[in-house]
Residue frames as a rotation matrix with the C-alpha (Angstrom) as fourth column:
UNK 1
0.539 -0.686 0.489 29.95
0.135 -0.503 -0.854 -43.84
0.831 0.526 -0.179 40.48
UNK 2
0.770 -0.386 0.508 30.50
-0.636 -0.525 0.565 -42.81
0.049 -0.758 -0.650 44.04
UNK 3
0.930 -0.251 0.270 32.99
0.295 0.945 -0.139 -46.11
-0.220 0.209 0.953 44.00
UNK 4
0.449 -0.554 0.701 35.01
0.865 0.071 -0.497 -45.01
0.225 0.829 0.511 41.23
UNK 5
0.950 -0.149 0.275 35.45
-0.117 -0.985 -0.128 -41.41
0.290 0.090 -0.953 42.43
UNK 6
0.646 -0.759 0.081 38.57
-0.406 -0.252 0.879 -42.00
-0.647 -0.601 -0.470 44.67
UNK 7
-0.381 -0.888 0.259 40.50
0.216 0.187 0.958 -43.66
-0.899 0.421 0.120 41.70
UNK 8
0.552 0.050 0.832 39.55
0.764 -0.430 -0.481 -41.05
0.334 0.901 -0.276 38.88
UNK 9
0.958 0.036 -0.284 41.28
0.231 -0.681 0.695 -39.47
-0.169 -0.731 -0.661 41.12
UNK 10
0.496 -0.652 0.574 43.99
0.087 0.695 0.714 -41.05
-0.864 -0.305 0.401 41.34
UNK 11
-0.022 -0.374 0.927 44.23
0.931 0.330 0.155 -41.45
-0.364 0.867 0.341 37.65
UNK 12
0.915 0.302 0.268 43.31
0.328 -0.943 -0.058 -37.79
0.235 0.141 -0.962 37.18
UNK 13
0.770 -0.615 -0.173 46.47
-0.368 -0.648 0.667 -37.17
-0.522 -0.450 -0.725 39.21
UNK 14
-0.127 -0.743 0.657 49.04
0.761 0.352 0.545 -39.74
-0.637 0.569 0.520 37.25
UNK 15
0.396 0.081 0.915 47.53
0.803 -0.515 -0.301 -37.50
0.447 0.853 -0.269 34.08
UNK 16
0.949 -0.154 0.277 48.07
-0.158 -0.987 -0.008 -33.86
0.274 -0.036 -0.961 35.61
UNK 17
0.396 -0.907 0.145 52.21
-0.365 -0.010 0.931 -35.51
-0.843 -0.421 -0.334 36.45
UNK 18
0.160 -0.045 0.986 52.14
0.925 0.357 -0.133 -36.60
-0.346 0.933 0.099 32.85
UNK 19
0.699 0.206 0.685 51.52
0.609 -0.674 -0.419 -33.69
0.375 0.709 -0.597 31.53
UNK 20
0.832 -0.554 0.012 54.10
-0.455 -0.670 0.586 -31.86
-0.317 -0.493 -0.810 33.79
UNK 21
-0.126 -0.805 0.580 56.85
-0.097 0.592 0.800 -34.11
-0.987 0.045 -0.152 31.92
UNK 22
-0.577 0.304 0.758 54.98
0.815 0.167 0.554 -34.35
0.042 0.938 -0.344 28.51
UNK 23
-0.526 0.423 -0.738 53.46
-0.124 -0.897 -0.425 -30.69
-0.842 -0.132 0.524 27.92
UNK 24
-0.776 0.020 -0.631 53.20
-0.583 -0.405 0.704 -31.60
-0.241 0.914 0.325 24.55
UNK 25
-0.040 0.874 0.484 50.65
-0.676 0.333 -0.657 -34.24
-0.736 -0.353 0.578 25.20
UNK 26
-0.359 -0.220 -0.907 52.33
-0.871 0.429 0.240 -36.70
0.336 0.876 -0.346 22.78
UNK 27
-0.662 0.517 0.543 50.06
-0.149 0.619 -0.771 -39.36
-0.735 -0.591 -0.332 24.39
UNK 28
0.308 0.923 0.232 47.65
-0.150 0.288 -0.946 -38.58
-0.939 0.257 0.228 21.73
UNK 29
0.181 -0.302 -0.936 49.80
-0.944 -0.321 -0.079 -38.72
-0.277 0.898 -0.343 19.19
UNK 30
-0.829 -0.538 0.152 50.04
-0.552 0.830 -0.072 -42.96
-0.087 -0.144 -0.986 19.85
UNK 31
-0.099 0.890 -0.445 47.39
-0.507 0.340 0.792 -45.62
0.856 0.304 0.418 18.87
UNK 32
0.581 0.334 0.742 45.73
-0.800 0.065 0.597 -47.22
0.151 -0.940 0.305 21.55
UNK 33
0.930 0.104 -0.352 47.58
-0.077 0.993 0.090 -50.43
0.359 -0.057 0.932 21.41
UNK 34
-0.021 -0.998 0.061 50.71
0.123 -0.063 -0.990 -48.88
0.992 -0.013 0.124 22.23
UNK 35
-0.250 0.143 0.958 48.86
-0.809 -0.574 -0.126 -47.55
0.532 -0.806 0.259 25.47
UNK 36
0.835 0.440 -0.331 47.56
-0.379 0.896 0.232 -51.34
0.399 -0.068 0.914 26.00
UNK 37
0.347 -0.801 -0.488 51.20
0.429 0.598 -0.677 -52.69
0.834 0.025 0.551 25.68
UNK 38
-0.449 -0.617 0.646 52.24
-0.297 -0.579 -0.759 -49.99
0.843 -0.533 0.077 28.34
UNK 39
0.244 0.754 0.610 49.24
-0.855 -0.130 0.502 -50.80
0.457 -0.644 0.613 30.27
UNK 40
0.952 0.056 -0.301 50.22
-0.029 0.995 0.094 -54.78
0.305 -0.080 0.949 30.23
UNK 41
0.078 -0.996 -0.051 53.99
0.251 0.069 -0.966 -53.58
0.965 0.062 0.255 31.41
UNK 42
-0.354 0.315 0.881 52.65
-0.588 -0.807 0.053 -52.07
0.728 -0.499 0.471 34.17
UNK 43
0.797 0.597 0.091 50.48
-0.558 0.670 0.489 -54.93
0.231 -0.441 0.867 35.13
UNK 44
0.563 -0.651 -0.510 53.44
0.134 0.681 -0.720 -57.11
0.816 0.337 0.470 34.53
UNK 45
-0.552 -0.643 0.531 55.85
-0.141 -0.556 -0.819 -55.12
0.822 -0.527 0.216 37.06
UNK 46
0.018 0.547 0.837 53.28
-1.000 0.015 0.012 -54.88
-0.006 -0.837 0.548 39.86
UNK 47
0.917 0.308 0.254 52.90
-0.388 0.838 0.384 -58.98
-0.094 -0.450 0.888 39.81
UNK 48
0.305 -0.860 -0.408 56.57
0.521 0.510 -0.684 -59.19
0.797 -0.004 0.604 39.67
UNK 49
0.438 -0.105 -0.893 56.49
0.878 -0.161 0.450 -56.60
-0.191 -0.981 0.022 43.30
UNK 50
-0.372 -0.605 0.704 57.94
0.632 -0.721 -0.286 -53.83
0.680 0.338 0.650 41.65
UNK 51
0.562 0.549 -0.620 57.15
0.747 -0.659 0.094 -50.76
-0.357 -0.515 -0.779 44.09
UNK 52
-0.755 -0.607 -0.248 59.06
0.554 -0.793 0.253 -47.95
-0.350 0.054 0.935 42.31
UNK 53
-0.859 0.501 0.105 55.99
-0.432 -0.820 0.375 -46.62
0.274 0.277 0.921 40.92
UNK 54
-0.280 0.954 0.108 52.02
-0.301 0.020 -0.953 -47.07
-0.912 -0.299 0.282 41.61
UNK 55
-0.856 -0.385 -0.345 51.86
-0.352 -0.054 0.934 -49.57
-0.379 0.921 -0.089 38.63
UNK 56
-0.322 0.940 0.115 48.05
0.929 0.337 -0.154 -50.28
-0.183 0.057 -0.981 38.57
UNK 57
0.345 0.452 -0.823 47.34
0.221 -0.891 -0.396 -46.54
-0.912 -0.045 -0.407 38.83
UNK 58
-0.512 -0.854 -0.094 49.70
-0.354 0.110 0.929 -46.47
-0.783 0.508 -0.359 35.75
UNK 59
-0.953 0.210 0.218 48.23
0.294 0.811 0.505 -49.32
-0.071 0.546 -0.835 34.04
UNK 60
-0.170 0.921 -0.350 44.68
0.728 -0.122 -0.675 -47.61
-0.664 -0.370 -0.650 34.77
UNK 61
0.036 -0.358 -0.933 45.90
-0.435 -0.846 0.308 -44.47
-0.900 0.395 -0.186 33.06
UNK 62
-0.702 -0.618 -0.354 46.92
-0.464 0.020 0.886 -45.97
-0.540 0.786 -0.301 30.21
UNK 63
-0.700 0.600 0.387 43.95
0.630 0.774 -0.059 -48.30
-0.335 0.203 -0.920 29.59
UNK 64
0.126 0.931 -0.344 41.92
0.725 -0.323 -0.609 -45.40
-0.678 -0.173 -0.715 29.77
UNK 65
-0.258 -0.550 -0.794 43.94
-0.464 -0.650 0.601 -43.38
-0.847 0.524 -0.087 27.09
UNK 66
-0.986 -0.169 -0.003 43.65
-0.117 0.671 0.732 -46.40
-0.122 0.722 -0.681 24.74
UNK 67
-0.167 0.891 -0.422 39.34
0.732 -0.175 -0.658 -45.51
-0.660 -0.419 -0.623 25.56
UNK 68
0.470 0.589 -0.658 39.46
0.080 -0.771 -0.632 -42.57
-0.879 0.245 -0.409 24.85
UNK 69
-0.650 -0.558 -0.516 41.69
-0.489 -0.212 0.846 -42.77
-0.581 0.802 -0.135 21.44
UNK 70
-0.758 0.496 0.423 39.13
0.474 0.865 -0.165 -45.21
-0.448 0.076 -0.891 20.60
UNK 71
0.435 0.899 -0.057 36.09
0.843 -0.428 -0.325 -43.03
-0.316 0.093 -0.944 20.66
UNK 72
0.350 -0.021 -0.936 38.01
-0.464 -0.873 -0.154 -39.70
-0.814 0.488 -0.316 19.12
UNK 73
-0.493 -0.850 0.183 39.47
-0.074 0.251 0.965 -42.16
-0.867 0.462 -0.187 16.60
């Protein structure tokens, strides 16, 4: 785990600036595949150089939504 800690971070933090913009946590209100597609826009952007946002951390986030809708689904 010890690895992984410094980007759950990471992704911990994208989530707690989500949620300051989305209180309402309409994230769960989306099937995972919608969180996929976002996830693959992300990916997309970063290998076209985008730098306006951290689009792996992003894309991490989202993958991991589209997890966890999975397993409460």
């Amino acid at each position: 785990m010890e690895p992984f800690a410094e980007a759950m971070e990471i992704v911990a933090d994208v989530m707690r600036h989500g949620a300051a913009s989305h209180p309402d946590n309409d994230w769960l209100k989306r099937p995972p595949e919608y969180h996929i597609q976002r996830a693959q826009e992300h990916l997309q952007l970063w290998r076209e150089g985008d730098q306006l946002q951290d689009h792996i951390s992003h894309a991490a986030t989202r993958l991991l939504m589209a997890l966890t809708l999975r397993e409460i689904g």
